[in-house]
C-alpha positions in Angstrom: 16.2 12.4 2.2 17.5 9.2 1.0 15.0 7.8 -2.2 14.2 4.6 -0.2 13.5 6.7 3.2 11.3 8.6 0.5 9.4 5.7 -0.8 8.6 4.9 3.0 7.7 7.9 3.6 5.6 8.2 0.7 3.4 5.4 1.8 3.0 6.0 5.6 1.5 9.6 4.5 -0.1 8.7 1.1 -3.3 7.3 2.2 -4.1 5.0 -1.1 -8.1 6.0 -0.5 -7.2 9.8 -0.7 -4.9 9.0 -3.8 -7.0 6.7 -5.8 -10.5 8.6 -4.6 -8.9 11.7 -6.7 -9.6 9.8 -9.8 -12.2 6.8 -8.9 -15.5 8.1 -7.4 -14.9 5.5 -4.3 -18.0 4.6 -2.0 -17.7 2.9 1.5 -17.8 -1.3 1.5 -17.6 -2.7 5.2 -14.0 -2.5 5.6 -13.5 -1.2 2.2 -14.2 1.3 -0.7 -15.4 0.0 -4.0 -15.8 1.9 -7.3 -15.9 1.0 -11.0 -12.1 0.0 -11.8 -10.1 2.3 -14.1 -7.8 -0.3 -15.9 -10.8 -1.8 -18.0 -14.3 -1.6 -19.4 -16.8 -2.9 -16.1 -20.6 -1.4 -15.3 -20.3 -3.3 -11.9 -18.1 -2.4 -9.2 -15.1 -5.3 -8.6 -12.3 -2.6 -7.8 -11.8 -3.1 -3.9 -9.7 -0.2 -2.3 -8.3 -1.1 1.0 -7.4 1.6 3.7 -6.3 -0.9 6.3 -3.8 -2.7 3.9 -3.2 0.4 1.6 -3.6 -1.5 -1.3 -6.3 -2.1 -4.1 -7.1 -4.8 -6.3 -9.5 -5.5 -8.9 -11.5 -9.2 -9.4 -12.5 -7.9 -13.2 -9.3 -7.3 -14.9 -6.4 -8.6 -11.8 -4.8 -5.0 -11.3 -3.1 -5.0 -7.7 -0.9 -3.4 -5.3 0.1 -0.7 -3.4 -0.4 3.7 -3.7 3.0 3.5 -5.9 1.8 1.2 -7.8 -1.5 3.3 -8.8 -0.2 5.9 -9.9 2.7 4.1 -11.9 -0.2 2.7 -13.6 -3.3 4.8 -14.0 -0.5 8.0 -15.0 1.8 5.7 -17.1 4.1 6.6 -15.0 7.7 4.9 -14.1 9.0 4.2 -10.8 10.5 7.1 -10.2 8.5 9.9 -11.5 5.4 8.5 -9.9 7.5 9.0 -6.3 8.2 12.4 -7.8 4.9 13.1 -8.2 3.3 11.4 -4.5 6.0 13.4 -3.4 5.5 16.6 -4.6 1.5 16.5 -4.0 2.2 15.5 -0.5 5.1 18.0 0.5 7.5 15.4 1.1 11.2 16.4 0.9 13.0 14.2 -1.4 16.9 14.4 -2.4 16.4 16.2 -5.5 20.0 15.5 -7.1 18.3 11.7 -7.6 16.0 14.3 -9.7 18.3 16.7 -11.3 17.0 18.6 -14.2 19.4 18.9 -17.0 18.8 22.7 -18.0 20.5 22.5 -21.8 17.6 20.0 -22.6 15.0 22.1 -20.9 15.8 24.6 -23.7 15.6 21.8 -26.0 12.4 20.9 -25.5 11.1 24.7 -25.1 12.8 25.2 -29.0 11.2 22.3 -30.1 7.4 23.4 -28.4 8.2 26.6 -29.8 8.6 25.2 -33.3 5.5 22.8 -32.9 3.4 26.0 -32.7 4.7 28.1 -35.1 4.0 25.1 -37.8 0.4 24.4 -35.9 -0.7 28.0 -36.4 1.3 28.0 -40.1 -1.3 25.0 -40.8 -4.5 26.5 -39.6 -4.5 30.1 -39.8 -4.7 30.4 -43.6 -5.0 28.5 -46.4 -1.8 26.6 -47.5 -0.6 23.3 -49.2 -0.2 21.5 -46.1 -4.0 22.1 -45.4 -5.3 20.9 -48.4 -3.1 17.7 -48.1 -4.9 16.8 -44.8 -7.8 17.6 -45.7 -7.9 15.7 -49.0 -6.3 12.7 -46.8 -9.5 13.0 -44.9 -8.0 14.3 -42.0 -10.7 16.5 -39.7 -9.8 19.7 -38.1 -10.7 18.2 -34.3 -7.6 15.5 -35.2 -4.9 18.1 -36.9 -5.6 19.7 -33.8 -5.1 16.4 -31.6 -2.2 15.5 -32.9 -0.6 19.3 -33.3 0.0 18.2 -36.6 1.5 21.5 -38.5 3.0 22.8 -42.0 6.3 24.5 -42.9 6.0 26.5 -45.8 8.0 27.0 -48.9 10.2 29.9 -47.7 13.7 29.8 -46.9 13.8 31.0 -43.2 10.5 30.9 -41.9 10.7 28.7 -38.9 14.5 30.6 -38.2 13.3 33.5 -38.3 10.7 33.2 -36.1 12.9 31.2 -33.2 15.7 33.7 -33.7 12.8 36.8 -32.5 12.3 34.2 -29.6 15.7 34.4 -28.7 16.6 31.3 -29.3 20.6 30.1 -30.0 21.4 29.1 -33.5 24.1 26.3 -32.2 20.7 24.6 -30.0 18.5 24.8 -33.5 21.2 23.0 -35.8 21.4 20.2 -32.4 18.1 19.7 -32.7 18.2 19.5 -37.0 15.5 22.5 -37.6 18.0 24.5 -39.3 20.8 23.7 -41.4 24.1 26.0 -42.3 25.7 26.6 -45.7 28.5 29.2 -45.6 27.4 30.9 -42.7 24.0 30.9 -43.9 21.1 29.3 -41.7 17.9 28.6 -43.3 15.4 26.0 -43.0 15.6 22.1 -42.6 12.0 21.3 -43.0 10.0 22.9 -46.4 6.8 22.6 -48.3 6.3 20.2 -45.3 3.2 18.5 -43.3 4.9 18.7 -40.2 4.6 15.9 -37.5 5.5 16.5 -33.9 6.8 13.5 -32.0 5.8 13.9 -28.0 7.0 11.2 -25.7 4.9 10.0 -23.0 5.7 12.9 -20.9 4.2 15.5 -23.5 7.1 16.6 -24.5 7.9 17.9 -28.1 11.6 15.9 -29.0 11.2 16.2 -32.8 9.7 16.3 -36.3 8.3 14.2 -39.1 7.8 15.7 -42.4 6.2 14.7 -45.2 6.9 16.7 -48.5 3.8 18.0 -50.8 3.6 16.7 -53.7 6.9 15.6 -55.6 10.4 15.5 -54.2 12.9 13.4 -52.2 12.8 12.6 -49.2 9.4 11.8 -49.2 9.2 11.5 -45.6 12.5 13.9 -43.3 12.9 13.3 -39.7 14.6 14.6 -36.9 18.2 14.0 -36.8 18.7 12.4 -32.9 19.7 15.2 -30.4 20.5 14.7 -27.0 16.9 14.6 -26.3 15.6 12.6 -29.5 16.7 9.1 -29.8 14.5 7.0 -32.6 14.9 3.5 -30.5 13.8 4.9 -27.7 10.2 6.6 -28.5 7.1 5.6 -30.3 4.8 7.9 -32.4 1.3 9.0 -31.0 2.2 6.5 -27.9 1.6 10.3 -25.9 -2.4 10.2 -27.0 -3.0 6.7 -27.2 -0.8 5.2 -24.0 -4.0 5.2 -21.9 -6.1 3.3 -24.8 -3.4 1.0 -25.3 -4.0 -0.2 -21.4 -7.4 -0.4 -21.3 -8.0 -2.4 -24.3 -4.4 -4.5 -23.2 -3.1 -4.4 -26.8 -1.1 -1.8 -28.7 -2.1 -2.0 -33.2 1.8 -1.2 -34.0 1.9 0.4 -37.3 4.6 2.3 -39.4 3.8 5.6 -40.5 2.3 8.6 -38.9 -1.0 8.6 -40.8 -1.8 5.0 -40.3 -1.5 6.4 -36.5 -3.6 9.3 -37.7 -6.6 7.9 -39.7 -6.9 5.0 -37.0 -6.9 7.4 -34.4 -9.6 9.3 -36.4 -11.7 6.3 -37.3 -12.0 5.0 -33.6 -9.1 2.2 -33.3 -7.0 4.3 -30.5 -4.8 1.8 -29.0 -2.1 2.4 -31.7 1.4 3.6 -32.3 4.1 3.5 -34.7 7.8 3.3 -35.1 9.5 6.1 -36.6 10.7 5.1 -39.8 13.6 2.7 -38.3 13.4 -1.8 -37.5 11.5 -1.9 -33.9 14.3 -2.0 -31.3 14.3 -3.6 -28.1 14.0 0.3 -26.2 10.9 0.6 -28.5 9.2 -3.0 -27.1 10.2 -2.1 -23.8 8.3 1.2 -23.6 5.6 -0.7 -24.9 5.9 -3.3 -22.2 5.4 -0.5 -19.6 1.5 -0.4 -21.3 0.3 -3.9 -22.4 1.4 -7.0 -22.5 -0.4 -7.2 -26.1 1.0 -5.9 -29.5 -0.8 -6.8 -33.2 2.1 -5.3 -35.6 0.1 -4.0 -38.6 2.9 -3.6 -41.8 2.4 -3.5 -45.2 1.8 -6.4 -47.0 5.2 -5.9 -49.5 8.5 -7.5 -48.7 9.7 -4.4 -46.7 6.8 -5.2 -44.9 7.1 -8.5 -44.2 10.6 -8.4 -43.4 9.5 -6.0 -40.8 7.5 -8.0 -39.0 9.1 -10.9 -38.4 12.2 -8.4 -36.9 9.4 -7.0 -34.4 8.1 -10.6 -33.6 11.3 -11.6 -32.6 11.8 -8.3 -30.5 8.4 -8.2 -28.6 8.5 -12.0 -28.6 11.8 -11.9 -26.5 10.3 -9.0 -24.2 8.0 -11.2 -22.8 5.4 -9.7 -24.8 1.9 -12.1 -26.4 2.8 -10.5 -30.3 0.7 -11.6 -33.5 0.4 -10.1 -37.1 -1.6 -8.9 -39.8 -1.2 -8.0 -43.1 -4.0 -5.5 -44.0 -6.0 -7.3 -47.6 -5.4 -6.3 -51.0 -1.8 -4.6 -50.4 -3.9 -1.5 -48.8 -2.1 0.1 -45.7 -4.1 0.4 -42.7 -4.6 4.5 -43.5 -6.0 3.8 -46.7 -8.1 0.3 -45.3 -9.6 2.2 -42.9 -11.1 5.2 -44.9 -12.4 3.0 -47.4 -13.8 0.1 -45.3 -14.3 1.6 -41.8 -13.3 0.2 -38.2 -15.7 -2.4 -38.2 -13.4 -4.1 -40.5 -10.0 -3.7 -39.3 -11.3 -4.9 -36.1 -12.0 -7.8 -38.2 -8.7 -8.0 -39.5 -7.7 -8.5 -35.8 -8.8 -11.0 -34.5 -7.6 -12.8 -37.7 -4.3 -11.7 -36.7 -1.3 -14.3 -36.3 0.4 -15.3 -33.2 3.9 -15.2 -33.4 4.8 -18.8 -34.2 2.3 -19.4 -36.8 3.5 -16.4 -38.6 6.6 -17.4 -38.8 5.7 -21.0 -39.8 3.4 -19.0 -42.8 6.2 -17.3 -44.1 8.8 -20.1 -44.2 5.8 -22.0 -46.4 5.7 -18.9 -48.5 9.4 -19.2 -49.5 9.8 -23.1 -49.8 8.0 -25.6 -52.2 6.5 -28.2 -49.7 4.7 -30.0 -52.5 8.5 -31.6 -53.1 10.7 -33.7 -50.9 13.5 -30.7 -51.2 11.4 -28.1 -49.9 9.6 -29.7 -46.9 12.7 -30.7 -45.9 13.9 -27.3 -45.9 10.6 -26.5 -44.4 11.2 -28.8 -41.4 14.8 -27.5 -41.0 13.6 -23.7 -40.6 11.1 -24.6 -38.8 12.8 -26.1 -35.9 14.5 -22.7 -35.4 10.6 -21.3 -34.4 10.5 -23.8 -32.4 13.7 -23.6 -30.7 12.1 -19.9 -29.4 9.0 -21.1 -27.9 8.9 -22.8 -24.2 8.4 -26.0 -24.2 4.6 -26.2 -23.7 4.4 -24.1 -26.8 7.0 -25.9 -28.8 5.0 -29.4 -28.1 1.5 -27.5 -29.5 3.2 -26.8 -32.8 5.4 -30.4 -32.9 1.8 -31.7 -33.1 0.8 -28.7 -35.8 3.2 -29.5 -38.1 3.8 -32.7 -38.4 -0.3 -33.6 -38.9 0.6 -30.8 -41.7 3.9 -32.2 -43.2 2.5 -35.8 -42.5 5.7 -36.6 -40.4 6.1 -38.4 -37.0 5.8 -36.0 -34.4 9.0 -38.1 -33.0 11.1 -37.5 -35.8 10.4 -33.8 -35.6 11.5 -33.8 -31.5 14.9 -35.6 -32.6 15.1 -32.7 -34.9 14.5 -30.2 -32.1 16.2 -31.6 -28.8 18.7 -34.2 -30.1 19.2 -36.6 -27.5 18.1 -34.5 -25.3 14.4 -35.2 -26.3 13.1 -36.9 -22.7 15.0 -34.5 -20.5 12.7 -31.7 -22.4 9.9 -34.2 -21.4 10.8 -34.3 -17.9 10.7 -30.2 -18.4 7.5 -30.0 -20.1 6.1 -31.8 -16.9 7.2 -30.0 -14.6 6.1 -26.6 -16.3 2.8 -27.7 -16.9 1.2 -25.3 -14.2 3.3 -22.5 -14.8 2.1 -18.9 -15.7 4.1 -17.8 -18.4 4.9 -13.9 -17.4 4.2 -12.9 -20.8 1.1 -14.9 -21.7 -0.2 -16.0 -18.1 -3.0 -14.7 -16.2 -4.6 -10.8 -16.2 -3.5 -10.9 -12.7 0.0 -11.8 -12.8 0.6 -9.7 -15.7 -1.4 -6.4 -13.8 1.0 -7.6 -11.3 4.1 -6.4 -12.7 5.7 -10.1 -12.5 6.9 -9.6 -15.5 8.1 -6.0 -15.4 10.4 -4.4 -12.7 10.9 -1.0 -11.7 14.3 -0.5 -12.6 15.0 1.1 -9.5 14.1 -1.8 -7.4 15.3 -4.2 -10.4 19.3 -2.3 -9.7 18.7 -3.2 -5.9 18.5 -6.8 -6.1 22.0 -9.0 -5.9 22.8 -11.6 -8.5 21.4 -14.9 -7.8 22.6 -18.1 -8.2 19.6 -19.3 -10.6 21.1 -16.4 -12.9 25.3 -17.4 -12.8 24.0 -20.6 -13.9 21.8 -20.1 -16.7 24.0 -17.5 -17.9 26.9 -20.2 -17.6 25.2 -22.9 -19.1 24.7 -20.9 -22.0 28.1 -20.1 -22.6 28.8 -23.3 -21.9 26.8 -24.8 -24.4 25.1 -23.0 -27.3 22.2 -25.6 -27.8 20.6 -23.7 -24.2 20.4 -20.7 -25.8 17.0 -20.8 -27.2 15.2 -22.9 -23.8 16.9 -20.0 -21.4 15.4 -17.5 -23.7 12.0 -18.8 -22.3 13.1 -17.7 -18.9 14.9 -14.8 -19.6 12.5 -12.7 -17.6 14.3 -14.1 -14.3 17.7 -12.0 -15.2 16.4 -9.1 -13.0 19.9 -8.3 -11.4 21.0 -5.0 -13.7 24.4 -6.9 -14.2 23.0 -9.9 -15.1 20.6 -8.6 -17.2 23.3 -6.6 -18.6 25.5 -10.3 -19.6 22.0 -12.0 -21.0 21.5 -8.8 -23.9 25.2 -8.7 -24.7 24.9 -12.9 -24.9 21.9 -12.0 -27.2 23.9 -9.5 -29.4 26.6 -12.0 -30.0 24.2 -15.4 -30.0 24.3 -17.0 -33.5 22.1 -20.1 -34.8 24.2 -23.0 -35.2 27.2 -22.1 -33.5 29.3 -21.9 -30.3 28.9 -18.5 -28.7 32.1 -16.1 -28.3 32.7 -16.1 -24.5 34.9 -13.0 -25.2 33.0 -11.1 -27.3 30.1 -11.5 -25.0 33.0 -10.1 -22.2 34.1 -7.1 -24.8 30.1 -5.7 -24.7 30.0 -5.2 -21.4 31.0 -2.4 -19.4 33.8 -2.4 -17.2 31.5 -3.2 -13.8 29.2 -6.0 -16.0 32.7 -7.6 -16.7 34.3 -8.1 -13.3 30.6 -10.2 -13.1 31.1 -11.9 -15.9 34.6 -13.0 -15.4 33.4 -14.2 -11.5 30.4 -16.8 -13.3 32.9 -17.7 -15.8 35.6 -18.4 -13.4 33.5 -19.8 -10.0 30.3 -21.1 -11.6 30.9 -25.0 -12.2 28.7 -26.5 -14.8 30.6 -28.7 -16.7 29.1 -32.0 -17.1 25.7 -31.1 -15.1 24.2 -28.8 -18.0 21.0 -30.6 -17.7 20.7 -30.9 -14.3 21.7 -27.9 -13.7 19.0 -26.1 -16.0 16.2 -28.6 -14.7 16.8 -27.6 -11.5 16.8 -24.1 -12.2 13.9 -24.2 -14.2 12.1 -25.8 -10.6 13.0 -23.4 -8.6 11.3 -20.8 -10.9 8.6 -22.3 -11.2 8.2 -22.4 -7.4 9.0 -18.7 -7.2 6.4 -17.7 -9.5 4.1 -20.0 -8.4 4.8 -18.7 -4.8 4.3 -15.0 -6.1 0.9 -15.9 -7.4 0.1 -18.0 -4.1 0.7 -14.4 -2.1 -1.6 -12.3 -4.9 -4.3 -14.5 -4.5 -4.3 -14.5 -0.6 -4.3 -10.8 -0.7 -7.1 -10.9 -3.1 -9.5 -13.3 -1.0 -8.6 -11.0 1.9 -10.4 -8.2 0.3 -13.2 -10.2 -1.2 -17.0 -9.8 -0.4 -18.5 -13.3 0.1 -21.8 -12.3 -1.1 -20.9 -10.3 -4.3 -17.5 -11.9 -5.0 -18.6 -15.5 -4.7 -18.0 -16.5 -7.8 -14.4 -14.9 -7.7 -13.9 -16.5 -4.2 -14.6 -19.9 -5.7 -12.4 -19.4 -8.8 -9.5 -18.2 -6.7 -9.6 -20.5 -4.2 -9.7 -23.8 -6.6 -6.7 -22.0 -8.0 -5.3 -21.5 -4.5 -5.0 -24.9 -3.8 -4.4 -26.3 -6.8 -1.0 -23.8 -6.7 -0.4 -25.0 -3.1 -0.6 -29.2 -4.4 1.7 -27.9 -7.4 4.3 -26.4 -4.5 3.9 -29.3 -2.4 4.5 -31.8 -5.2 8.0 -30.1 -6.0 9.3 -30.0 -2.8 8.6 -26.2 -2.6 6.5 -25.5 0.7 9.5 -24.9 3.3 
């Protein structure tokens, strides 16, 4: 059966109140079922399942759509695997080479499990070093055991030995960096270790941290990537803590494994880390499939710091609402949390910075603005922030900084736009109602708005909106930074492809390399890339062009948002969803004046 025949399937047999009423004690409402939602923290029902439609919807936290869309999100699921799971609960054939299992990494992943427990049971069966360690960290049994956290021992071959009885091959355990070989002797990688299993979110072992006891170098070993470990791809502890992470609609990103650990432990559980490498744009978008929140938590030093304004520009160009904190007196959050509790770091939170004014911070930090020289310098790096934020955001900080540099906010905006400055106006106005997809509404972010199956995402054919803004870019460098705030509409995988590979290449201050850009592609991306570059006409119209580009998004999200909220009235109870009835009605119409006004309503 073809995958799309499947999906249809899928739903004609998948009754959503059989799916959903698995996991969400449902009672009978009229028409509909209602039960306590599942994607937040409610003691009233507002989750409205409905059998007619086959869809469900929340009025607490927004969360729509249809069976798929469920389990995608109450599993943490993708697109795919939750069709491969409706599938095989239902019996419903499904052309399994769109599934194919790839058998080497099977074994892989069974060496690795394999491993995991032979350095669990090393840890807890008698006393050892590693033990100690954790325990004198302040580590509890019930979380050792949570995490699978283990320890390899002193010895040469322990860990070999033991896979070797399992019958495991010696060329799969040097793949996957557990052994090493040193003339045609294998013994172990990992010694005198506490060992850290990495699981992605599907619960699967892909590698090892290790942290040495007591003196030696490296302090901390990892994995070496194998065909089933890639660091950029995979987030540690994100396997425990994905399903805190969505209820609480914000992911504490920190950098090692024990500030995972000890905030697990002390009751902050919506947290991950990155594994010892820069966040990469994999890492923020496996993140993305989560929350639509992110509060990176580095150390305070300059490692630290540099760190964070790398991931704020990452999660920041995903889409993503990020913000910072830097846990007081040089502490990392392992050691603030033991010694102050998680009343405190919660307090540390909501003190956290949003992206902008963190960046702002730090250029203050390295300039002298109590002289001419350095606010001037100031002002100059400062204009780059700005050059990253929409244009609603930009004029919020225009206003910031110069009642803080005592500067005409006019000066600042010739800085910023150039000439250009009223056109950006004529922008601001006409995005004045728009729901950013990565800081708008609950609803339109539960929605998925923002974040597209990629199956579905590959289906759709290159739109004009995209040849242009990807042309105009090209075309003129200065764009770069205002198409960023709408680089969520590249959803065509070529497209999308041409916008990272424009990003890669994309430096401040000059003219971007059309044929470097064309060199990053692959050969299919290219043949797209040479049809915008040849057939898309811009010259001359850049700004009208991109205005009218920037309408016609607006419209479609707008329109998006118009549908949502007719399919949430449709399921709403007039006497205990009044209040939400009102709400979404005002917004209703104020949505359908807004279309109206720009010409949008044929």
């Amino acid at each position: 059966m073809q995958r799309n025949n499947a999906v249809e399937e899928i739903k004609s047999r998948c009754n959503i109140v059989d799916v959903i009423g698995r996991v969400v004690p449902l009672k009978k409402a009229g028409s509909n079922y209602k039960g306590i939602c599942p994607f937040h923290n409610e003691k009233t029902s507002s989750f409205i399942v409905s059998e007619q439609k086959q869809i469900f919807t929340c009025f607490g936290c927004g969360a729509t759509g249809d069976v798929i869309a469920f389990v995608q999100k109450y599993y943490n699921l993708d697109f795919l695997d939750a069709i491969e799971r409706l599938a095989n609960e239902y019996g419903i054939t499904i052309d399994k080479s769109s599934f194919r299992k790839n058998e080497k990494n099977d074994k892989l992943y069974e060496i690795n499990r394999d491993a995991a427990n032979f350095f669990y049971k090393a840890l807890t069966t008698k006393a050892n070093a590693g033990y100690a360690y954790m325990k004198n960290r302040g580590i509890e049994p019930a979380t050792l055991k949570k995490f699978g956290i283990g320890y390899a021992d002193e010895k040469w071959d322990s860990l070999y030995t033991y896979l070797k009885s399992k019958g495991h091959d010696d060329s799969m355990l040097l793949d996957l960096g557990l052994i090493s070989n040193s003339k045609g002797k294998y013994y172990d990688k990992f010694r005198n270790r506490v060992m850290f299993p990495i699981i992605n979110t599907r619960g699967k072992v892909i590698g090892f941290g290790g942290r040495i006891i007591g003196d030696g170098e490296p302090k901390y070993l990892n994995s070496q990537e194998s065909p089933i470990f890639l660091k950029k791809n995979n987030l540690y502890g994100l396997n425990l803590t994905k399903h805190d992470i969505s209820k609480e609609n914000c992911a504490i990103l920190v950098e090692g494994y024990m500030d995972v650990i000890s905030l697990y432990q002390s009751g902050v559980q919506n947290v991950s880390a990155s594994l010892g490498t820069a966040l990469t744009d994999n890492q923020a978008a496996l993140l993305k499939r989560y929350t639509d929140g992110v509060i990176l938590s580095y150390d305070a030093d300059d490692a630290g710091r540099k760190a964070a304004l790398r991931g704020l520009d990452i999660l920041y160009g995903a889409g993503m609402n990020v913000k910072v904190l830097h846990v007081t007196d040089g502490k990392d959050p392992d050691e603030f949390v033991k010694k102050k509790g998680k009343e405190a770091f919660i307090e540390l939170i909501k003190k956290a910075l949003p992206y902008a004014d963190y960046k702002i911070e730090h250029i203050k930090r390295e300039v002298d603005i109590a002289t001419t020289e350095g606010r001037v310098e100031f002002i100059k790096r400062a204009i780059t922030v700005l050059k990253a934020l929409s244009p609603s955001e930009a004029d919020i900080y225009i206003k910031k900084i110069a009642a803080d540099m005592k500067i005409s906010e006019g000066a600042i905006r010739m800085e910023l736009y150039g000439n250009d400055g009223g056109a950006v106006m004529n922008a601001q106005a006409l995005g004045s109602g728009r729901r950013n997809p990565g800081a708008g509404s609950d609803a339109a972010n539960m929605s998925g708005q923002a974040s597209v199956p990629k199956a579905i995402k590959n289906a759709k054919p290159i739109s004009a909106i995209e040849k242009h803004l990807i042309k105009i870019t090209l075309t003129d460098a200065s764009y770069y930074h205002k198409v960023a705030a709408y680089s969520y509409i590249f959803r065509n995988e070529k497209a999308s492809a041409i916008w990272k590979a424009i990003k890669s290449v994309y430096r401040e201050g000059e003219e971007i390399d059309a044929e470097a850009v064309r060199e990053a592609l692959e050969i299919g991306e290219q043949d797209v890339f040479d049809d915008i570059m040849k057939n898309t006409l811009v010259a001359g119209y850049e700004e009208q062009i991109y205005l009218d580009s920037v309408r016609r998004i607006e419209i479609s999200e707008m329109k998006k948002r118009e549908s949502e909220i007719k399919v949430m009235l449709s399921l709403a109870d007039e006497e205990e969803n009044g209040e939400n009835i009102k709400e979404l009605t005002e917004e209703l119409m104020e949505i359908q004046k807004w279309i109206n006004e720009q010409g949008g309503s044929q």
